[in-house]
Residue frames as a rotation matrix with the C-alpha (Angstrom) as fourth column:
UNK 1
0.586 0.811 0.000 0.00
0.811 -0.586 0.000 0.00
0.000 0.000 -1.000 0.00
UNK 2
-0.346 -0.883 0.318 1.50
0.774 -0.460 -0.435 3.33
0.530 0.096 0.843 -0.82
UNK 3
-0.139 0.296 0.945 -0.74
-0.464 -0.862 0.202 5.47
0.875 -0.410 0.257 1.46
UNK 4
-0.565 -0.005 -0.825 -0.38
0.806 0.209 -0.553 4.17
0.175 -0.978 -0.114 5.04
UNK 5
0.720 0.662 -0.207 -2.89
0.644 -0.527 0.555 5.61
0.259 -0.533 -0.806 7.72
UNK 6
0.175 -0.407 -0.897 0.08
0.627 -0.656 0.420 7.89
-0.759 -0.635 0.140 8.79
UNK 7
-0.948 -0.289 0.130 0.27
0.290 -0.623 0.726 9.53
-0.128 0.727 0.675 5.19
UNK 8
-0.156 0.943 0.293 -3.73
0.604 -0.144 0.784 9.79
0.782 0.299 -0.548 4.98
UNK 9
0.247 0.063 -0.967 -3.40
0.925 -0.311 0.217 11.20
-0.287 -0.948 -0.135 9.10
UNK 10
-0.693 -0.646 -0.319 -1.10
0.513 -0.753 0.412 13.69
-0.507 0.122 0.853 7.37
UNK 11
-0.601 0.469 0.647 -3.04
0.435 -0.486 0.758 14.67
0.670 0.737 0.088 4.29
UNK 12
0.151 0.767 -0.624 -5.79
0.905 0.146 0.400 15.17
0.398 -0.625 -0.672 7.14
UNK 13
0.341 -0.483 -0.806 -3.85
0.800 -0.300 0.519 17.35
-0.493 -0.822 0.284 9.16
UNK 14
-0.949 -0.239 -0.204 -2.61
0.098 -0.841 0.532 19.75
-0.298 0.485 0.822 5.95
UNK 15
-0.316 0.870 0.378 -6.29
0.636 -0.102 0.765 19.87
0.704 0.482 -0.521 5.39
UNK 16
0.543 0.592 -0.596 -7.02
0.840 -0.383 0.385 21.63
0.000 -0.709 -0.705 8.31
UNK 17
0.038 -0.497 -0.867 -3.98
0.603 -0.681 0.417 23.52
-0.797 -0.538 0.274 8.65
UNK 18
-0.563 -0.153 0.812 -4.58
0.807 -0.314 0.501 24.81
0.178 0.937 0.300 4.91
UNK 19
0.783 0.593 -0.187 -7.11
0.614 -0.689 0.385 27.75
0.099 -0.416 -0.904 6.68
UNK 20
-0.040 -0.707 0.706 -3.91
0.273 -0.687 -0.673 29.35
0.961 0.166 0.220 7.19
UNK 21
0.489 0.307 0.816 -4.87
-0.446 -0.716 0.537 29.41
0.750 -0.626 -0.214 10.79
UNK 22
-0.585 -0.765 0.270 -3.09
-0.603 0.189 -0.775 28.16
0.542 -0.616 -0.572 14.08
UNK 23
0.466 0.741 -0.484 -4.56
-0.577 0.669 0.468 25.14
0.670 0.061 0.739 15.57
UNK 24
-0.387 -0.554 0.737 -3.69
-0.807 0.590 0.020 23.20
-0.446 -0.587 -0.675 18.80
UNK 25
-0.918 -0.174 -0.356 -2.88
-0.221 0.971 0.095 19.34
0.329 0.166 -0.930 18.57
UNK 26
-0.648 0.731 0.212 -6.49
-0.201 0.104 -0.974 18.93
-0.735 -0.674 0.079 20.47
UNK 27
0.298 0.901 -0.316 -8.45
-0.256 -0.243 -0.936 20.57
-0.919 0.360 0.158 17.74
UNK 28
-0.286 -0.118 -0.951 -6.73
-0.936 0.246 0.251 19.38
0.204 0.962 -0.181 14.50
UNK 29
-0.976 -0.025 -0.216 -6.90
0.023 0.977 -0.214 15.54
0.216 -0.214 -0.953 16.27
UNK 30
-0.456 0.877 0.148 -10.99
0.059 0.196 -0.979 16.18
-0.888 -0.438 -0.141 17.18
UNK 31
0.114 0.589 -0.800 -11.73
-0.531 -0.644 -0.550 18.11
-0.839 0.488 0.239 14.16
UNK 32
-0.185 -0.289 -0.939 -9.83
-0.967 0.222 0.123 15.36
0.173 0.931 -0.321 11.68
UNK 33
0.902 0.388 0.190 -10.51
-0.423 0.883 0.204 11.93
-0.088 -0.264 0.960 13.77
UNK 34
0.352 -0.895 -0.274 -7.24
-0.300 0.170 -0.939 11.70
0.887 0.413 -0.209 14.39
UNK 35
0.827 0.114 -0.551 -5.41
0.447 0.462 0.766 9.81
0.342 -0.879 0.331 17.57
UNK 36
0.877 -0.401 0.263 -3.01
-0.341 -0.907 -0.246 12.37
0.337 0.126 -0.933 19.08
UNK 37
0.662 -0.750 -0.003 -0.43
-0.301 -0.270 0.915 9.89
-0.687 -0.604 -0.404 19.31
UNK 38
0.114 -0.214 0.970 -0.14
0.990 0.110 -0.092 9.49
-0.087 0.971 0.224 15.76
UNK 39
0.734 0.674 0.078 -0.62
0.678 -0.723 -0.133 13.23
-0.033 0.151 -0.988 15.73
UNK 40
0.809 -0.536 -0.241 2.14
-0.092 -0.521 0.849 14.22
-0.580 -0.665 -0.471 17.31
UNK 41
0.152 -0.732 0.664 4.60
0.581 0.610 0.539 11.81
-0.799 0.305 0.518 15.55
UNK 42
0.056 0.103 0.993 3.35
0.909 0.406 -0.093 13.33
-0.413 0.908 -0.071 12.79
UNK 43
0.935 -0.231 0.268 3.66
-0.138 -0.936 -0.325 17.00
0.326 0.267 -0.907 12.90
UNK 44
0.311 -0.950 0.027 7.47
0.074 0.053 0.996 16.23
-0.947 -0.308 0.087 14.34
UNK 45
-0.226 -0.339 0.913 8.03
0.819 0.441 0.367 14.64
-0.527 0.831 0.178 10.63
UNK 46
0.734 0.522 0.435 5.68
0.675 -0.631 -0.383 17.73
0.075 0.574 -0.815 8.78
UNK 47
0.875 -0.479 -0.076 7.77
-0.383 -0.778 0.499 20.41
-0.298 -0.407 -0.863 11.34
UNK 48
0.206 -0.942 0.265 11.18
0.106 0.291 0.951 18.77
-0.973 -0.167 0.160 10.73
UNK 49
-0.201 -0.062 0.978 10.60
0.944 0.254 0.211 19.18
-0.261 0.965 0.007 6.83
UNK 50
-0.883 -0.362 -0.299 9.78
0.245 -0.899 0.364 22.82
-0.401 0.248 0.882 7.19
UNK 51
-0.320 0.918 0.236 5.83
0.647 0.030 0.762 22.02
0.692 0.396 -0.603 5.93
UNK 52
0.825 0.511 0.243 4.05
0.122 -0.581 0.805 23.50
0.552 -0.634 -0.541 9.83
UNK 53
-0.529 -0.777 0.341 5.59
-0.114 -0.333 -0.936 25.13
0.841 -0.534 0.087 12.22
UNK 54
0.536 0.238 -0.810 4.67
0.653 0.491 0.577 23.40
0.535 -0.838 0.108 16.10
UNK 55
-0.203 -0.300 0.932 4.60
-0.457 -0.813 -0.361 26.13
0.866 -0.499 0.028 18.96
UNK 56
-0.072 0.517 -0.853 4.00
0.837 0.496 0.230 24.31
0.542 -0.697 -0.469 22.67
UNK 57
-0.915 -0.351 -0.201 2.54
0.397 -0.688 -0.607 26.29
0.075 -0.635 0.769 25.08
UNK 58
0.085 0.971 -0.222 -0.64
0.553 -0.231 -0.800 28.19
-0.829 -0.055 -0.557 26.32
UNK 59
0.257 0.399 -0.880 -0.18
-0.416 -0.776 -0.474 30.10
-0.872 0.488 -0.033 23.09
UNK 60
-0.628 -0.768 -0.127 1.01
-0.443 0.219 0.869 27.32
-0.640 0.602 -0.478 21.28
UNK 61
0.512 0.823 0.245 -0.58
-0.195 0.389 -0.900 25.29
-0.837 0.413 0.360 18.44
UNK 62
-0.466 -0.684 0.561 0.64
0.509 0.310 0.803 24.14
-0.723 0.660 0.204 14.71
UNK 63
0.586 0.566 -0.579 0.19
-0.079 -0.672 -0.736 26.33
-0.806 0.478 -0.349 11.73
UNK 64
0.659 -0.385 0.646 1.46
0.743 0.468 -0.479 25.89
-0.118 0.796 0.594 7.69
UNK 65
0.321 -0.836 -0.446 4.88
-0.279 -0.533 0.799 27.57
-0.905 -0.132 -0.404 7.02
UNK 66
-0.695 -0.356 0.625 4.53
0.375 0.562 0.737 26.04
-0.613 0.747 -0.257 3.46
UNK 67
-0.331 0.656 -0.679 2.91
-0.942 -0.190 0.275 26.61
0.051 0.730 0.681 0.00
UNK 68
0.081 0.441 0.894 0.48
-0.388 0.840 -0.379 23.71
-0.918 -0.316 0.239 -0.25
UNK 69
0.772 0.399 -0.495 0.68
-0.517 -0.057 -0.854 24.07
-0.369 0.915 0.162 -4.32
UNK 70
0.139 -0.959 -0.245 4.15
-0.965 -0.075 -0.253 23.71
0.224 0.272 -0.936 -3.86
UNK 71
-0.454 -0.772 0.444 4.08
-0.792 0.578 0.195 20.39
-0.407 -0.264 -0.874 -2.25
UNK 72
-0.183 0.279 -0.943 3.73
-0.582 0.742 0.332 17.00
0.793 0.609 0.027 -4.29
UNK 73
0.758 0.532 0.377 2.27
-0.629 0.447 0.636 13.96
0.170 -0.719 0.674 -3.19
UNK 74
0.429 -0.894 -0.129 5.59
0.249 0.254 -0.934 12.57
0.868 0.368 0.332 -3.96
UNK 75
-0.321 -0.634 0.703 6.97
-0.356 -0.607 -0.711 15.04
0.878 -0.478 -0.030 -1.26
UNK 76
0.591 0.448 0.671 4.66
-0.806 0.281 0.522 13.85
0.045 -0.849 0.527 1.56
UNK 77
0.951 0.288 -0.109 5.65
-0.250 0.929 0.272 10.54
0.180 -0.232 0.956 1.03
UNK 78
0.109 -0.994 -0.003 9.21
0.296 0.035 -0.954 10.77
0.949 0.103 0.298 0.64
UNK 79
-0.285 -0.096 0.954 8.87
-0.643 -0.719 -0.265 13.17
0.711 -0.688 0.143 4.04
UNK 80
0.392 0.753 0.528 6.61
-0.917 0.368 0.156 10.45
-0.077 -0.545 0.835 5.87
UNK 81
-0.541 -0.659 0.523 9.09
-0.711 0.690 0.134 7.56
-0.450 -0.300 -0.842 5.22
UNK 82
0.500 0.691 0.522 7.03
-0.287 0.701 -0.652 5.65
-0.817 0.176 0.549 2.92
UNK 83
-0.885 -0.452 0.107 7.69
-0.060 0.339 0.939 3.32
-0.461 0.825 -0.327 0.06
UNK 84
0.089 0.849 -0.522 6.29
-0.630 -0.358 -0.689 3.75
-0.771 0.390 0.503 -2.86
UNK 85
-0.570 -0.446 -0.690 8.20
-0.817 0.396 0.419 1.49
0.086 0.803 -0.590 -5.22
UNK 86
0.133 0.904 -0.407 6.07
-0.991 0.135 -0.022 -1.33
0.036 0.406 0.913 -6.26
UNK 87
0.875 -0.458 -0.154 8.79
0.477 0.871 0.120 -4.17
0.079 -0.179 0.981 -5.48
UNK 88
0.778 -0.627 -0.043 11.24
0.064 0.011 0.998 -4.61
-0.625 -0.779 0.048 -3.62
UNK 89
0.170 -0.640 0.749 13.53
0.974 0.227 -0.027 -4.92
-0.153 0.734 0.662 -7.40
UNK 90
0.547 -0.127 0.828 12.93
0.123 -0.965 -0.230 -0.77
0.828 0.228 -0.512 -7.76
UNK 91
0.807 -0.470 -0.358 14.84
0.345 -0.116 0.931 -0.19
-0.479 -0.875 0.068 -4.40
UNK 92
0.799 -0.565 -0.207 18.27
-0.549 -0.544 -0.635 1.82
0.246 0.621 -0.744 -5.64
UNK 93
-0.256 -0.941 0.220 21.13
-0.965 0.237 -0.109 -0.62
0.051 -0.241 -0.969 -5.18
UNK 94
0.780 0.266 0.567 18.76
-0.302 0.953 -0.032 -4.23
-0.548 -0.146 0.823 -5.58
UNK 95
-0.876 -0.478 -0.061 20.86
-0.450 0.766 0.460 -6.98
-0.174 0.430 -0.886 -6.64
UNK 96
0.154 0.544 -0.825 18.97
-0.984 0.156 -0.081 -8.70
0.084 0.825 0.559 -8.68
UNK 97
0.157 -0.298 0.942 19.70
-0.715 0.623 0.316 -12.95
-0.681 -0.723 -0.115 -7.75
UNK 98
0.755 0.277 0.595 17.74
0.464 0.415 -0.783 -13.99
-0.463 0.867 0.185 -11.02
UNK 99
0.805 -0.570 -0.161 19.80
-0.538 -0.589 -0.604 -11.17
0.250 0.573 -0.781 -13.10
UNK 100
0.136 -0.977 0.164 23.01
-0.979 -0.108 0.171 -12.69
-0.149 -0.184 -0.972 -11.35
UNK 101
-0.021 -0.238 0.971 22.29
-0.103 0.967 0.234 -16.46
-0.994 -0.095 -0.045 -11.85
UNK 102
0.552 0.342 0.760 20.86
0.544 0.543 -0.640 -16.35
-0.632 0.767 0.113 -15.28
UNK 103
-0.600 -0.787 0.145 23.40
0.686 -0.413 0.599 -13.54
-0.411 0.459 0.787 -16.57
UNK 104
-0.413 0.492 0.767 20.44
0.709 -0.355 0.609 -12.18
0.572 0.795 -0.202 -18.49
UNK 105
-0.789 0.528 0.316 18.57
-0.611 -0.615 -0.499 -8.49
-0.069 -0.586 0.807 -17.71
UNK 106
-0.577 0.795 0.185 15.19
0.710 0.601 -0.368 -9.85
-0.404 -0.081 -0.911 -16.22
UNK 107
-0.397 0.675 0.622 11.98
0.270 -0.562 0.782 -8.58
0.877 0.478 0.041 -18.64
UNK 108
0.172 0.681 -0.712 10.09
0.982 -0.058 0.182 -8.41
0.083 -0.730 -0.678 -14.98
UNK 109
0.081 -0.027 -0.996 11.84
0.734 -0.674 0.078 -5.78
-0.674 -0.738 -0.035 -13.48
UNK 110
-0.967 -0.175 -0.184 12.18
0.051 -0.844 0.534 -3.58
-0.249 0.507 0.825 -16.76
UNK 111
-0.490 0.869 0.074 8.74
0.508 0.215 0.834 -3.99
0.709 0.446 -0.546 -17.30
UNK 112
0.784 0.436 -0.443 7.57
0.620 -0.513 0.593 -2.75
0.032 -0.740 -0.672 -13.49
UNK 113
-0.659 -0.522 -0.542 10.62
0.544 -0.828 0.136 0.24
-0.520 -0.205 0.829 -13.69
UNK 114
-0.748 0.361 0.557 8.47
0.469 -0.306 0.828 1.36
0.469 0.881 0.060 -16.65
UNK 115
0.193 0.850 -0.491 5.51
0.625 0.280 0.729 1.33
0.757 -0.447 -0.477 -14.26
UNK 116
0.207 -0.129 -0.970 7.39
0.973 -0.072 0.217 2.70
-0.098 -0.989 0.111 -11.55
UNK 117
-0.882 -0.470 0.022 8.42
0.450 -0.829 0.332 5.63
-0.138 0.303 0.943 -13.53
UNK 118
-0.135 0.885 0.445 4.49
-0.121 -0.461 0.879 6.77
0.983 0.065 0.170 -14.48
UNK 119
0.479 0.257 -0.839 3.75
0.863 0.035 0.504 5.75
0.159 -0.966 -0.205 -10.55
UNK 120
-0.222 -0.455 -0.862 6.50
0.939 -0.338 -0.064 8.10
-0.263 -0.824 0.503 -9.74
UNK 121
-0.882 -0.101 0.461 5.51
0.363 -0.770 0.524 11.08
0.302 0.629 0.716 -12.43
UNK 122
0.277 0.934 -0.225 1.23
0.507 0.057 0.860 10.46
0.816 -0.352 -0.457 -11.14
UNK 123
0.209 0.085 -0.974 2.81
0.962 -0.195 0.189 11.06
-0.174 -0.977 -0.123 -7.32
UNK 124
-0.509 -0.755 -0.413 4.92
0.794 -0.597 0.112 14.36
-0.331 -0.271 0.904 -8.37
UNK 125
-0.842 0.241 0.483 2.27
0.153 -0.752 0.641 16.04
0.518 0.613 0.596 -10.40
UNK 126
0.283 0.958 -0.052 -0.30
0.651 -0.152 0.743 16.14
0.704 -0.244 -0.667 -7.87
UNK 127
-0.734 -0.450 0.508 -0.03
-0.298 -0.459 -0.837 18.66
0.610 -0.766 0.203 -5.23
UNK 128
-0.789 0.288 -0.542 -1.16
0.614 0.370 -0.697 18.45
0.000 -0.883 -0.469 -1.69
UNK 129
-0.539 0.671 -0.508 -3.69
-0.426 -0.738 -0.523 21.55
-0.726 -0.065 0.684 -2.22
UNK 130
-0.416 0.672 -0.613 -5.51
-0.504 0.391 0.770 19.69
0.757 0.629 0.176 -5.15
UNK 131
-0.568 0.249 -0.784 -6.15
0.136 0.968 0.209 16.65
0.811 0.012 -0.584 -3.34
UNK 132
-0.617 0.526 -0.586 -7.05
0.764 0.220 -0.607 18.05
-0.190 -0.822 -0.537 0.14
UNK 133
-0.919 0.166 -0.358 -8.40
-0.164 -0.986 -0.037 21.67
-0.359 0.025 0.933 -1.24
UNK 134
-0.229 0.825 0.517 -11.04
0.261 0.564 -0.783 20.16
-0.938 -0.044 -0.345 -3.72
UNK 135
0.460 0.210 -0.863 -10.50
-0.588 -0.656 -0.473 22.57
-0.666 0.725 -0.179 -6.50
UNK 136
0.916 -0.157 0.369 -9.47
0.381 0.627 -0.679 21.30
-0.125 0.763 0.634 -9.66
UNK 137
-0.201 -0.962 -0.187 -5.30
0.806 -0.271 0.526 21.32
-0.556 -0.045 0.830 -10.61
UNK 138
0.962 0.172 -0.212 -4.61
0.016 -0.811 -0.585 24.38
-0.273 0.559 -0.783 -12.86
């Protein structure tokens, strides 16, 4: 699966914080159905990329410090520690076992790189403001 509940938690979470407003860890986690100890984790990962900025305190709260247009879905995931690659053969550095016993390139894995290349072109051309905003891309 290339969206894990902690990349959908996210998307969640830049939905709300797309208002442009400032939002404690309470109300994004009531207001999205989110468990706030996924919550947390997750704005660490958002805030450590420079996406929200996380304020603690009675005046704290989390608020975007990003363009939303600007970020791909590509970017989330890469940011959120997910794999997206489709087998374990797209990984950068696979050895290949088949490739090394039979000598020969294997049709499989050039066949799903193809694949893996439109997978990866689909993830970069969406932004995060399409998907959670509702408007159409432009």
């Amino acid at each position: 699966m290339i969206i894990t509940r902690e990349t959908d938690y996210a998307l969640r979470i830049l939905r709300t914080l797309g208002d442009g407003q400032r939002h404690t860890m309470k109300s994004l986690c009531q207001q999205e159905a989110i468990p706030q100890q996924f919550a947390y984790k997750i704005i660490a990962k958002l805030a450590k990329a420079g996406i929200v900025h996380n304020a603690r305190g009675s005046n704290g709260g989390c608020r975007l410090s990003y363009d939303l247009k600007e970020l791909s879905l590509y970017e989330l995931l890469e940011i959120m520690g997910e794999n997206y690659r489709i087998n374990a053969c797209m990984q950068p550095g696979y050895e290949c076992t088949w490739e090394k016993k039979c000598g020969t390139a294997c049709e499989i894995r050039r066949k799903l790189g193809k694949i893996q290349k439109h997978l990866y072109e689909e993830l970069a051309n969406h932004s995060i403001y399409f998907l959670v905003s509702g408007e159409t891309a432009t």
